[in-house]
C-alpha positions as CSV (number, residue, x, y, z in Angstrom):
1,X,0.0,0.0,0.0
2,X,2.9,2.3,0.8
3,X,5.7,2.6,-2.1
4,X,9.3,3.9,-1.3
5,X,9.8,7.4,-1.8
6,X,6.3,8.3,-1.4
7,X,5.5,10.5,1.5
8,X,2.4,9.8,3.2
9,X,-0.7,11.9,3.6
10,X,-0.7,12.2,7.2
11,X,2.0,14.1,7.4
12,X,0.6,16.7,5.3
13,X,-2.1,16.8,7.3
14,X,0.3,17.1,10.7
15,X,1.2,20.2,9.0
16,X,-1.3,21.9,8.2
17,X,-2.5,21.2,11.8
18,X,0.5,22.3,13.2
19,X,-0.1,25.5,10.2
20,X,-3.6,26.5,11.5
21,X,-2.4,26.1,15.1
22,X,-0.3,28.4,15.3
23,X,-2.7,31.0,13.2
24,X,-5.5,30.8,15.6
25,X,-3.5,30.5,18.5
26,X,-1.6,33.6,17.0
27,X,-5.1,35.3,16.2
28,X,-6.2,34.2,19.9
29,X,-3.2,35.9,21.8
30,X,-3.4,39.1,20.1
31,X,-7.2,39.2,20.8
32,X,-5.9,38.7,24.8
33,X,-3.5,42.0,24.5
34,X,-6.0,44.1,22.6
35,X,-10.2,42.9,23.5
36,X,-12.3,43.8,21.0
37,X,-15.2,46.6,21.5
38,X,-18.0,43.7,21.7
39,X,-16.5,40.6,23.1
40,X,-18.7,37.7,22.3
41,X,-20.4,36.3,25.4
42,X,-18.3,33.0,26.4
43,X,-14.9,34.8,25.7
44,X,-13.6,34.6,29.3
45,X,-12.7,31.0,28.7
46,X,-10.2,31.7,25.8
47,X,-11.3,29.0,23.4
48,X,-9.0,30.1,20.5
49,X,-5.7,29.5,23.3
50,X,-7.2,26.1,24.3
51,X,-7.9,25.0,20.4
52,X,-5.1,26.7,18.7
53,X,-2.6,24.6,21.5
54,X,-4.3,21.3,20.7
55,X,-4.1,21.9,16.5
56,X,-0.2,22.3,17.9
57,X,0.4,19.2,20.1
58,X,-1.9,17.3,17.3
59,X,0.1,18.7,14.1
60,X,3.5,17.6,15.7
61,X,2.3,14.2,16.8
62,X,1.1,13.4,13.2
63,X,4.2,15.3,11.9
64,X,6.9,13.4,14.1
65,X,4.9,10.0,13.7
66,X,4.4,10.1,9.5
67,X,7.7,12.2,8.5
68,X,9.6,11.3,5.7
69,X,12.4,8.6,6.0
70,X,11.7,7.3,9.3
71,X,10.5,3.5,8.1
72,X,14.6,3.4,6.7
């Protein structure tokens, strides 16, 4: 099912979790420095911090765990 020198698909996919992890939890921290005017009503619990850090610990997991060369 797997061929040498292909590189699987789910470490594209570590990336791009690992990618949109550290957008939102970018987006996330600078919405802590600087609140916006209307702050939507459950925005004390910081969901953007809690889900941008689990798109992180996810991406590298895949990432480490399907990275090119490693079967050799």
């Amino acid at each position: 099912m797997h061929r040498a020198g292909m590189i699987s698909i789910w470490f594209f996919i570590g990336t791009l979790l690992l990618a949109y992890g550290v957008l939102i939890l970018g987006a996330a921290l600078y919405e802590l420095v600087a609140p916006p005017e209307h702050p939507v009503v459950l925005a004390g619990l910081h969901a953007g911090i809690w889900w941008g850090v689990l798109l992180i610990v996810l991406g590298v997991v895949y990432s480490l765990r399907f990275k090119p060369g490693r079967g050799k």
